[in-house]
C-alpha positions as CSV (number, residue, x, y, z in Angstrom):
1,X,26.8,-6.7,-4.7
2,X,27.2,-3.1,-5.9
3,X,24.0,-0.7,-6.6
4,X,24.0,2.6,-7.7
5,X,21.0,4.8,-8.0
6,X,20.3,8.3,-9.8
7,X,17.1,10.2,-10.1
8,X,16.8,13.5,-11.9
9,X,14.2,16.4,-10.6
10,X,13.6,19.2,-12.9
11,X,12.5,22.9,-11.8
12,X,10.3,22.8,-8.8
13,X,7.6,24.7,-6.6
14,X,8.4,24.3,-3.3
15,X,5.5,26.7,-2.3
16,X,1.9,27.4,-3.7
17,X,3.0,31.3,-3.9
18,X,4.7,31.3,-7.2
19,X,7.5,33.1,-5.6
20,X,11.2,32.7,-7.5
21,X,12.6,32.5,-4.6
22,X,10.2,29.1,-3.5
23,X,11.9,27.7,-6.7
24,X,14.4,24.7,-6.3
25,X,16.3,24.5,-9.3
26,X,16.8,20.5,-11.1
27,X,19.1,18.2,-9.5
28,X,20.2,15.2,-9.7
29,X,20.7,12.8,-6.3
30,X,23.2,9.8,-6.5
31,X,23.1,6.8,-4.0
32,X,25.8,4.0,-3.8
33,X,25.8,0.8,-2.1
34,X,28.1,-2.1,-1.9
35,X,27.1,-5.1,0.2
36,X,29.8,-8.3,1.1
37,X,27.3,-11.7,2.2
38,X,30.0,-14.5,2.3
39,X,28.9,-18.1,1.2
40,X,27.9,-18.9,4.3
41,X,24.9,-16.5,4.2
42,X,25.6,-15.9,8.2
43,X,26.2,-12.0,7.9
44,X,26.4,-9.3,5.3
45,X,28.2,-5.9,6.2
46,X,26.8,-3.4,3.4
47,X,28.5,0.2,2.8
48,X,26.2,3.2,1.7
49,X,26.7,7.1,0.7
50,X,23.3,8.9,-0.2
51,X,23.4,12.2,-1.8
52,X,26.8,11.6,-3.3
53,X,27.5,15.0,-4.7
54,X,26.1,16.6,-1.2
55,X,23.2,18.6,-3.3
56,X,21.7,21.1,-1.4
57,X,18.0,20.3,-1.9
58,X,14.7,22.3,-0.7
59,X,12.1,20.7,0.1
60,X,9.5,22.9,0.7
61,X,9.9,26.4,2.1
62,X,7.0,28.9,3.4
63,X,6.6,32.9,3.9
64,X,7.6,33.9,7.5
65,X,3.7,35.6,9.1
66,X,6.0,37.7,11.5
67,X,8.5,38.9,9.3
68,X,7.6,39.8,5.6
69,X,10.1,39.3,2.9
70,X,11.5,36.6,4.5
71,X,11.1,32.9,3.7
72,X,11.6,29.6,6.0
73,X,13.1,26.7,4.0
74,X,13.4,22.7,5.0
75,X,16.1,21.0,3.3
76,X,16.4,17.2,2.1
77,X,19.5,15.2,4.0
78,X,22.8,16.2,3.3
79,X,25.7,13.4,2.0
80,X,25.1,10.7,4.4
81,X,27.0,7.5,4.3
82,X,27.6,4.8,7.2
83,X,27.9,1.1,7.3
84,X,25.4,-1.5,8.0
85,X,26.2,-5.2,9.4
86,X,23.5,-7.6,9.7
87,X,23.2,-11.2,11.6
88,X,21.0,-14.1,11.0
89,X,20.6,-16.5,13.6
């Protein structure tokens, strides 16, 4: 089974100060997944990347108290990708 996932974001706030620099640009964020489950229905073993393109994403930032000018930032996950195995029994 193959899925694939896109959303699109346009212009954001990350901030209630209206600042340009609080401003996270629109992205897009791709997802894939493949996933093998033999007739047996036993085990599947799924493959996954998230973030395909490795998008640079804020998520919310904030003025720094102690040091004006400057702004902290938290960013969203980088590419990630791994593979999954389940079991039933």
């Amino acid at each position: 089974v193959f899925n694939a996932r896109t959303r699109y974001q346009s212009d954001t706030l990350t901030a209630p100060d209206f600042l340009l620099a609080e401003v996270q640009k629109a992205y897009w964020i791709t997802d894939l997944q493949v996933s093998f489950t033999p007739t047996s229905d036993r085990f599947s073993v799924t493959g996954f990347v998230n973030n395909l393109s490795n998008k640079i994403v804020i998520a919310n930032s904030q003025l720094n108290g102690q040091s004006p000018g400057l702004i902290a930032y938290a960013l969203r996950a980088p590419r990630t990708y791994g593979i999954r195995v389940g079991v039933k029994f």
